[in-house]
C-alpha positions in Angstrom: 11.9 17.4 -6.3 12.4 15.1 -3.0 15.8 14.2 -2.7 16.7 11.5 -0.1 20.8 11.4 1.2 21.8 8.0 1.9 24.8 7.3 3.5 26.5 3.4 3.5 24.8 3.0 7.1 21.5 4.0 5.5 21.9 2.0 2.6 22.3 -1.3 5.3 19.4 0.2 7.5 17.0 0.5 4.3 14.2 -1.8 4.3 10.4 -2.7 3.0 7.4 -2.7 5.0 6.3 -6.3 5.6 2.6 -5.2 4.4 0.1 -3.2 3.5 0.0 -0.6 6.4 -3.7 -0.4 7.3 -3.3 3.7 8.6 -1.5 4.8 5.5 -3.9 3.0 3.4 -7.0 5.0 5.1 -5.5 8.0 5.0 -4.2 8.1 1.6 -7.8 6.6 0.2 -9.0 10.1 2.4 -7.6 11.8 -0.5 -8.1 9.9 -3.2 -11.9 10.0 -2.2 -12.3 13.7 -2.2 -9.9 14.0 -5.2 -11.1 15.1 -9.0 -8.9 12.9 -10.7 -10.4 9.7 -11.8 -8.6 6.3 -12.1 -11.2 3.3 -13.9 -9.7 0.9 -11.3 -11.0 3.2 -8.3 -14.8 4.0 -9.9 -16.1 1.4 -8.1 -14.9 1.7 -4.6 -15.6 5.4 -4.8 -19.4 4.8 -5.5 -19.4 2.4 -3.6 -17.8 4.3 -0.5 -19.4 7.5 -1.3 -22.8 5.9 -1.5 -22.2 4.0 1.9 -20.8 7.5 3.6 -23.9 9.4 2.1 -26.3 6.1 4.0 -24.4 6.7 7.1 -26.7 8.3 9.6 -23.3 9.3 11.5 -21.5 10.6 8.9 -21.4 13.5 10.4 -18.9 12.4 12.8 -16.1 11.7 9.8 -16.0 15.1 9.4 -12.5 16.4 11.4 -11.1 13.2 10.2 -11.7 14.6 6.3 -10.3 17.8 7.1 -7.2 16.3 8.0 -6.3 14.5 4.5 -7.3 17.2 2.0 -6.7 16.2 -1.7 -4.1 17.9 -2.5 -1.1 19.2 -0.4 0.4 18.7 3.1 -1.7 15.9 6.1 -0.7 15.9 9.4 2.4 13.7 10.0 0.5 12.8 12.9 -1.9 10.9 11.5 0.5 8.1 10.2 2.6 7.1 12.9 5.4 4.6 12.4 3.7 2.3 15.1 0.9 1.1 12.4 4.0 -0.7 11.3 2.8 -3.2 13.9 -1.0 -3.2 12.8 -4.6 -1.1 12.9 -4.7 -0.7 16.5 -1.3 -0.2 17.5 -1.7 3.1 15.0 -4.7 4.2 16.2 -2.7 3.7 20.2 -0.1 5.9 18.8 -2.7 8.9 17.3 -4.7 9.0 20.6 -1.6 9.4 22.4 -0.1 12.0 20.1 2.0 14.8 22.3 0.1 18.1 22.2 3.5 20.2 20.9 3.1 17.9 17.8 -0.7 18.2 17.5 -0.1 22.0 17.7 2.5 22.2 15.3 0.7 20.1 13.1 -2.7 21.6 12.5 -0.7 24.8 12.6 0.7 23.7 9.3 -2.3 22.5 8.1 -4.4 25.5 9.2 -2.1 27.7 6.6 -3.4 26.2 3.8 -6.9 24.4 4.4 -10.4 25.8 6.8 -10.3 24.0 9.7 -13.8 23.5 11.6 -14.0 24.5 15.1 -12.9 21.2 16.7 -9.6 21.1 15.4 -9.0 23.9 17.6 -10.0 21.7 20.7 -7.0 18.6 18.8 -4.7 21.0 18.8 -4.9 21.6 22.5 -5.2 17.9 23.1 -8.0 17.2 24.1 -8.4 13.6 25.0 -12.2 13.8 24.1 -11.1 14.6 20.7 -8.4 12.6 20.3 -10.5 9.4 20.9 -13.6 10.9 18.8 -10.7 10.9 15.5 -9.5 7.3 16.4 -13.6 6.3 16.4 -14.1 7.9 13.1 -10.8 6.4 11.7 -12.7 3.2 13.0 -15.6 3.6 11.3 -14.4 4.8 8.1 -12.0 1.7 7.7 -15.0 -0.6 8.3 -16.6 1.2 5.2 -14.0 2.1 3.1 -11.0 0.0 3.4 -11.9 -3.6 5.4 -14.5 -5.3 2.5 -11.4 -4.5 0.0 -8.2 -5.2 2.2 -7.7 -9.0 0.3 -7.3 -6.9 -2.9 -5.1 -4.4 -1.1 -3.0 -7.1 0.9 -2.7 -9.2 -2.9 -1.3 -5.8 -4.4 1.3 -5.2 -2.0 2.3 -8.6 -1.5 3.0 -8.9 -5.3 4.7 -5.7 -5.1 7.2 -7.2 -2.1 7.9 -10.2 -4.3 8.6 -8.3 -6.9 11.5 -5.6 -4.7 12.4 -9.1 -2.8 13.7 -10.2 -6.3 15.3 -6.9 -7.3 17.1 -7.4 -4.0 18.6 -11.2 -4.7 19.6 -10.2 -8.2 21.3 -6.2 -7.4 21.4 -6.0 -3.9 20.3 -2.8 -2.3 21.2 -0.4 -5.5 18.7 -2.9 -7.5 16.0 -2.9 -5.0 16.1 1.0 -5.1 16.7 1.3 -8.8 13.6 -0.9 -9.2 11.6 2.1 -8.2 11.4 3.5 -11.2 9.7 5.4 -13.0 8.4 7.1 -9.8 12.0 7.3 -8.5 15.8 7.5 -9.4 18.7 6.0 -7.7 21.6 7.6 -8.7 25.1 8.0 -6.8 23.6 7.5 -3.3 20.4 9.9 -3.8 17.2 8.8 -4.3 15.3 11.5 -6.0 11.5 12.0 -6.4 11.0 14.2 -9.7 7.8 14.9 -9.3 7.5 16.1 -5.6 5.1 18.9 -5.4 7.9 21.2 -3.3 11.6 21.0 -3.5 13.2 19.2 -0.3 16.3 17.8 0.9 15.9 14.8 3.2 19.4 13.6 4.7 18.7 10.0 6.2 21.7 10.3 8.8 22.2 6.4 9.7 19.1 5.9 10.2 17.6 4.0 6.7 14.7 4.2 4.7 11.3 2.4 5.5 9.6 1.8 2.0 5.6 1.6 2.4 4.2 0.1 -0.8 0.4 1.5 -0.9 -2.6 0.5 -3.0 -3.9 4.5 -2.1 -0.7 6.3 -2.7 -0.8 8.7 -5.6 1.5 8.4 -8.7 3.9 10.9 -6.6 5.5 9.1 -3.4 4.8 10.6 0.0 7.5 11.0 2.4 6.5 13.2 6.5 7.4 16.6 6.7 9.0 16.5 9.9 12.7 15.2 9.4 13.4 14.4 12.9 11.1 11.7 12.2 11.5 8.2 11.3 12.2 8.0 7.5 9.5 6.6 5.6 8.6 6.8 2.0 4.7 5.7 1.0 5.0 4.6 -2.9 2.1 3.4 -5.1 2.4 -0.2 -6.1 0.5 -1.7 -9.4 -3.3 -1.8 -8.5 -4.4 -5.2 -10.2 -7.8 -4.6 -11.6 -10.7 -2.9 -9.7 -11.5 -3.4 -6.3 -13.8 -5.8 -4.9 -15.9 -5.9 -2.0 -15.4 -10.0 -1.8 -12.7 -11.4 -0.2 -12.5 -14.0 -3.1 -10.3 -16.3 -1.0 -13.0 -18.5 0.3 -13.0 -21.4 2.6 -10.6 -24.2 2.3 -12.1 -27.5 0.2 -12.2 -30.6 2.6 -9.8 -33.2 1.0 -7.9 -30.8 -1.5 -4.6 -31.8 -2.2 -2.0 -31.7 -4.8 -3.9 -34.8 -7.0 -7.3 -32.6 -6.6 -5.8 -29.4 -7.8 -4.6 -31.0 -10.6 -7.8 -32.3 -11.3 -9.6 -28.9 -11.1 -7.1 -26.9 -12.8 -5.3 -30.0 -15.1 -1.2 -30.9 -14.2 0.0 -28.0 -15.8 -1.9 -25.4 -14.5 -1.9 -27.0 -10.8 1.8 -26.9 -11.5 2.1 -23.4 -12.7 -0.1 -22.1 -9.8 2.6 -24.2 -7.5 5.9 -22.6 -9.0 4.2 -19.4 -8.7 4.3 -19.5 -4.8 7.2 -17.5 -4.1 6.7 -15.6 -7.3 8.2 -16.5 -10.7 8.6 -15.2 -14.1 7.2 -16.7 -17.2 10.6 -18.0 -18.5 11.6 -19.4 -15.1 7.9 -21.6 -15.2 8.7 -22.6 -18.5 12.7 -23.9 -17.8 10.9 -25.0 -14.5 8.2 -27.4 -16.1 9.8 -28.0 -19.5 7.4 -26.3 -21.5 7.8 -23.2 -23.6 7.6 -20.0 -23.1 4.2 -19.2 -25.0 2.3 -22.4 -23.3 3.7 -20.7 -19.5 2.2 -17.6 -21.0 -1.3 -19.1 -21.8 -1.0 -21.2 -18.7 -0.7 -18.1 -16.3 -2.7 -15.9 -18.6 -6.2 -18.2 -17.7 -5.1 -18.5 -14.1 -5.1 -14.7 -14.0 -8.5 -14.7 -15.5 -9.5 -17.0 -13.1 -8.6 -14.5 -10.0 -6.0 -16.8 -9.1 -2.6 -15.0 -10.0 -1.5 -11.6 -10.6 1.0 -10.5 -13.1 3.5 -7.5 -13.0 5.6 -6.2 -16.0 8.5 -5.0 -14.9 10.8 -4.2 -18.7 10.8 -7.6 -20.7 9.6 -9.7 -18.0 6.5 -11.0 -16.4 6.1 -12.0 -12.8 3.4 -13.7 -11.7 2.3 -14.0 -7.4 -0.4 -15.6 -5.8 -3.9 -14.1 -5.4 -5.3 -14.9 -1.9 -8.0 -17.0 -3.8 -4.6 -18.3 -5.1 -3.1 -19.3 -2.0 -6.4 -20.7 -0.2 -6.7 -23.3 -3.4 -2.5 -24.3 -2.9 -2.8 -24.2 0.7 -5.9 -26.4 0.7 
């Protein structure tokens, strides 16, 4: 069990990610790749990826970068830096100009449990040839593996912020974290991981919590080994349906407006799509638009089959965000 120690300065300095985070996402789908488990959702992408890796006349060169994210077990902290908080390239910045003491300690760790090939030896002693060589393959494996899908991704975690924004405006703090369930329980200023594969204490010490919601994560959050780093917590949000390679949100239609919505979609679904900007539960469309609960049901339930909403259940409600397909037809 992970058990996190928050203080009241903690509690204020707590916070959600304000995306998907491109690095964590490649390096947790690393594992969920070479994994055994199998999740219907994730059949596709992994025939897809594995197919497209097998293709890949320079596969070859991915190969360091897979023996850093086994399946199971400890990664190098290394690898997810808190600066791909501020995007793909200002990670990869941060991983070519990891410190050597930390690359050495690192791999060390890794090297306990996992073979290593030879050039791991050479990123340990940082070398710069090597260091750039990983940031290339992280490169190319994103353009394979984790661009065609990140609309999907980017919907997921969106829906998944709406959702914690919510839990925020209606319990404060102690709601957003107890929302974390089942994966996590808040209880009397500890927020505790049951299913952690080794048992660890993790005092915050003023310095907050960053929340990453992930498409990748496992069912088991992911917090760095290293405590003097920045806190962060990777947790898996709702993946809703399969991936696809499309990016589904299309250009915008010359002339659409609210009138030509309504048109497409009728009044009541252009207005259902509309209250569901911001995200909105199925009771709150119905008092919103005067109409009962089942018809906001059926109304949402054939915009979700179109692609153009998502829906999370979170107890006895229903809350329903904006697909990017979603948001290109009401931003149109």
């Amino acid at each position: 069990m992970l058990k996190i120690h928050f203080s009241g300065e903690d509690i204020l300095r707590t916070r959600v990610a304000p995306a998907a985070d491109p690095v964590w996402e490649l390096v947790l789908s690393l594992h969920l790749l070479q994994g055994r488990g199998r999740d219907p959702l994730m059949d596709n992408w992994r025939r897809t990826v594995s197919r497209g890796l097998r293709q890949d006349a320079a596969s070859d060169q991915l190969r360091l970068l897979f023996a850093l994210s086994p399946p199971r077990g400890y990664f190098p902290d290394f690898l997810t830096p808190y600066a791909s908080l501020d995007g793909f390239e200002a990670g990869l910045d941060a991983v070519r100009s990891t410190p050597t003491e930390r690359l050495h300690r690192d791999l060390s760790v890794l090297a306990s449990e996992n073979n290593l090939p030879s050039s791991a030896s050479a990123l340990a002693r940082g070398e710069v040839e090597v260091l750039s060589h990983l940031a290339e393959s992280m490169e190319q494996y994103r353009s394979l593996a984790i661009s065609p899908y990140w609309s999907r991704i980017q919907s997921a975690v969106a829906a998944d912020r709406t959702r914690r924004a919510r839990a925020l405006l209606d319990g404060g703090m102690e709601g957003l974290l107890t929302s974390l369930r089942p994966a996590m329980r808040w209880e009397g200023g500890v927020l505790e991981v049951r299913d952690y594969p080794h048992s660890r204490e993790l005092h915050l010490d003023g310095r907050g919590l960053l929340l990453v919601p992930s498409y990748f994560c496992a069912a088991t959050p992911v917090a760095l080994l290293d405590p003097a780093l920045p806190p962060v917590l990777v947790y898996r949000v709702d993946r809703l349906g399969a991936l696809a390679s499309a990016d589904g949100a299309g250009p915008a239609v010359p002339g659409a407006g609210p009138d030509s919505l309504a048109a497409l979609l009728g009044r009541t679904r252009a207005a259902v799509l509309q209250a569901s900007d911001e995200g909105c539960t199925t009771g709150e469309v119905a008092r919103r638009l005067n109409i009962s609960p089942a018809a906001a049901s059926q109304h949402a339930t054939v915009l979700r089959n179109a692609g153009l909403l998502v829906s999370q259940r979170d107890r006895n409600t229903v809350l329903h965000t904006l697909t990017p397909l979603g948001r290109a037809m009401l931003d149109a």
